[in-house]
N, CA, C and O of each residue as an XYZ file, in Angstrom:
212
protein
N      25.412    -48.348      3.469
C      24.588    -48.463      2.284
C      23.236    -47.815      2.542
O      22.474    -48.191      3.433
N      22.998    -46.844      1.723
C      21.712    -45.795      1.789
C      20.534    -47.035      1.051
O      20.833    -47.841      0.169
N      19.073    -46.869      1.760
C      18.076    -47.290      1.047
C      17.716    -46.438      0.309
O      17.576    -45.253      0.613
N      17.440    -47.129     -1.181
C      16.417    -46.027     -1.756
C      15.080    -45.988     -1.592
O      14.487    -47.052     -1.410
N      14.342    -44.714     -1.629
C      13.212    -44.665     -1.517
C      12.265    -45.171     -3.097
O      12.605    -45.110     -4.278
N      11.329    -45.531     -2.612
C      11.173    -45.724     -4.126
C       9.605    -44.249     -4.692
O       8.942    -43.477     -3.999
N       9.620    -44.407     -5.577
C       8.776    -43.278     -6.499
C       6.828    -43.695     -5.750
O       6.143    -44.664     -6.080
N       6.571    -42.960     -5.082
C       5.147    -43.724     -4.663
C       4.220    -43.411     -5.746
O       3.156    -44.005     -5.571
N       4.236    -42.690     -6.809
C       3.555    -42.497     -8.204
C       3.551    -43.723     -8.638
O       2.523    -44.400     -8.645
N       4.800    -44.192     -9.089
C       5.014    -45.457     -9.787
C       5.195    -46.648     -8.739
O       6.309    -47.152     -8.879
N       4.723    -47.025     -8.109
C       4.261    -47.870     -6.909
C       2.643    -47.906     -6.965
O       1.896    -48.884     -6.939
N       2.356    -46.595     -7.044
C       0.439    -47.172     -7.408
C       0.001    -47.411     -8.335
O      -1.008    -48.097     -8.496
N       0.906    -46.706     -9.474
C       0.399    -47.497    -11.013
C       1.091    -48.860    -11.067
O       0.722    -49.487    -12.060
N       1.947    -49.494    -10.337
C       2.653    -50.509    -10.462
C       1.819    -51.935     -9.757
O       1.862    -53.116    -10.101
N       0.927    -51.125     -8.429
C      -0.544    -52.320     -8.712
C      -1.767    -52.192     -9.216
O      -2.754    -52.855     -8.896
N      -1.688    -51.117    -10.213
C      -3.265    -51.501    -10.638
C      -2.630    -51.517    -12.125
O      -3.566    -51.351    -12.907
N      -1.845    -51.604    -12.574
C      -0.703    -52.532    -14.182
C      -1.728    -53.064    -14.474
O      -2.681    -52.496    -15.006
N      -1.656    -54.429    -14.109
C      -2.520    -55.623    -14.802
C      -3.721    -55.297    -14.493
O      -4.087    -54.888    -15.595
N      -4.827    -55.141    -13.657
C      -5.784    -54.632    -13.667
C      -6.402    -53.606    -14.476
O      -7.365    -53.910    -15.180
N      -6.006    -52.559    -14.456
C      -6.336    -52.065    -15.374
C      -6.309    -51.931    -16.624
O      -7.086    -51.154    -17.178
N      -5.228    -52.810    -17.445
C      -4.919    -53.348    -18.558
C      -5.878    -53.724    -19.180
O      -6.467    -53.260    -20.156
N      -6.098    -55.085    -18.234
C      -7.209    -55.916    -18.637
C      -8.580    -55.061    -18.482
O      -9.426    -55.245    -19.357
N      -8.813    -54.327    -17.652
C     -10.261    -53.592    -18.256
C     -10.698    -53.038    -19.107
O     -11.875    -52.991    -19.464
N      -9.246    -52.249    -19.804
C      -9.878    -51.478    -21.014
C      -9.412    -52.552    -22.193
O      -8.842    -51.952    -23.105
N      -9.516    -54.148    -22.437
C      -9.232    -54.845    -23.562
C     -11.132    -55.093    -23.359
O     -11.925    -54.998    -22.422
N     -11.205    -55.424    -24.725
C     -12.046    -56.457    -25.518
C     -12.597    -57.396    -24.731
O     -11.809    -57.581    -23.803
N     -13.424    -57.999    -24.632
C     -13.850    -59.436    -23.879
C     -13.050    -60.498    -24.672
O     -12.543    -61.408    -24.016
N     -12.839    -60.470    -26.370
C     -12.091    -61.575    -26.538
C     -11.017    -61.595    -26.130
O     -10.366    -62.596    -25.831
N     -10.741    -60.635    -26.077
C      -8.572    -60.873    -25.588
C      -8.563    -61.560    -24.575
O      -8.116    -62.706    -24.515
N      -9.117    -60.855    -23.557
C      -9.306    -61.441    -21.943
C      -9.243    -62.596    -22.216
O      -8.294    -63.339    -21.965
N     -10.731    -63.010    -23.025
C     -10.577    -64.649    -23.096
C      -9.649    -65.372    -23.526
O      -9.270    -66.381    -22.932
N      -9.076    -64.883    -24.796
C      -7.308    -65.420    -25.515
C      -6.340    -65.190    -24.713
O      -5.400    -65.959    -24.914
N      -6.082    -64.056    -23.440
C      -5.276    -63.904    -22.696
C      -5.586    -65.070    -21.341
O      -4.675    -65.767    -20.897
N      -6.410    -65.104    -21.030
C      -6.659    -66.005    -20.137
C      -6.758    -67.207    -20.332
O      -6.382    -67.854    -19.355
N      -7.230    -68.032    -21.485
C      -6.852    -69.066    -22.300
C      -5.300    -69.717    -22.370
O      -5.014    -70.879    -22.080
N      -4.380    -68.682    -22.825
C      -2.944    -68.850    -23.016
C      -2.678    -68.508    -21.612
O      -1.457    -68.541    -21.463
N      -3.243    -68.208    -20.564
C      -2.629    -68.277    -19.185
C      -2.815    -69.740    -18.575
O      -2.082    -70.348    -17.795
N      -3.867    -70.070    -19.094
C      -4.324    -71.521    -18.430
C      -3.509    -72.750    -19.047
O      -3.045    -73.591    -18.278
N      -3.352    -72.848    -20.258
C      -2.763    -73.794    -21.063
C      -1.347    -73.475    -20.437
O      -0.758    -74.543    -20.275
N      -0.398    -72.142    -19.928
C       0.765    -72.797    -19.534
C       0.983    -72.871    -18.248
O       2.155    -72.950    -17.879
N       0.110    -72.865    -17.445
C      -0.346    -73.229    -16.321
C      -0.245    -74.640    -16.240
O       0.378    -75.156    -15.311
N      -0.729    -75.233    -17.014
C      -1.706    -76.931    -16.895
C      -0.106    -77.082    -17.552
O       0.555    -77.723    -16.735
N       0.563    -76.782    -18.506
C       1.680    -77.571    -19.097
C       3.020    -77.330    -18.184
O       3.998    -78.034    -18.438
N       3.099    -76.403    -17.178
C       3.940    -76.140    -16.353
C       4.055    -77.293    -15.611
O       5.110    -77.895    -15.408
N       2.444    -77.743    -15.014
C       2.179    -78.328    -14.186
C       2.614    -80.334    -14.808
O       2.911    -81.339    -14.162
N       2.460    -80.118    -16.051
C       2.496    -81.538    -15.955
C       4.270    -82.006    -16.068
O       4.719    -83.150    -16.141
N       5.112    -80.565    -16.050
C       6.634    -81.229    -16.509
C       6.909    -81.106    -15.239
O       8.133    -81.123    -15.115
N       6.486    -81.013    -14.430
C       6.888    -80.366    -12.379
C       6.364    -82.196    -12.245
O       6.950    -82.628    -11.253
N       5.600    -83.202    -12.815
C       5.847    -84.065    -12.296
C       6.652    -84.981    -11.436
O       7.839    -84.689    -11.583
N       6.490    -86.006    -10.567
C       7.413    -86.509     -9.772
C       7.746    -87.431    -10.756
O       6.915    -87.984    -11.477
N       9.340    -87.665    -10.812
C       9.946    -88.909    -11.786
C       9.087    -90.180    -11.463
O       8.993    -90.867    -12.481
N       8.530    -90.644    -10.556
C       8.246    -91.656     -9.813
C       6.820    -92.180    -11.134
O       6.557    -93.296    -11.581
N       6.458    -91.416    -11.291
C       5.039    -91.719    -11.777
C       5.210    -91.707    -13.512
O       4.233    -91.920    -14.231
C-alpha cells in the first residue's frame, strides 16, 4: 500500500482556514460566531454529565 503524498498548497491554506476567515468578518459576526461557539460548548458540557448527580 503506497502513501499518498498530500498537496503542500492545500496543507497551508488548510491551517490558516479558520484564521483567516475570521479576520476578514465584521466584529459582529465574530461576536455571533463566538457566542454560538460558547453556548454549545456550555450545552455539550452539561449533557456529558455524570448520571450520579
Amino acid at each position: 500500500m503506497k502513501k499518498q503524498k498530500k498537496n503542500a498548497a492545500a496543507v497551508a491554506l488548510g491551517r490558516k482556514g479558520g484564521r483567516n476567515s475570521r479576520a476578514n468578518l465584521p466584529a459582529e459576526k465574530r461576536t455571533a460566531l463566538a457566542k454560538k461557539a460558547a453556548v454549545a460548548r456550555w450545552s455539550a458540557k452539561k449533557k456529558a454529565a455524570p448520571k450520579g448527580e
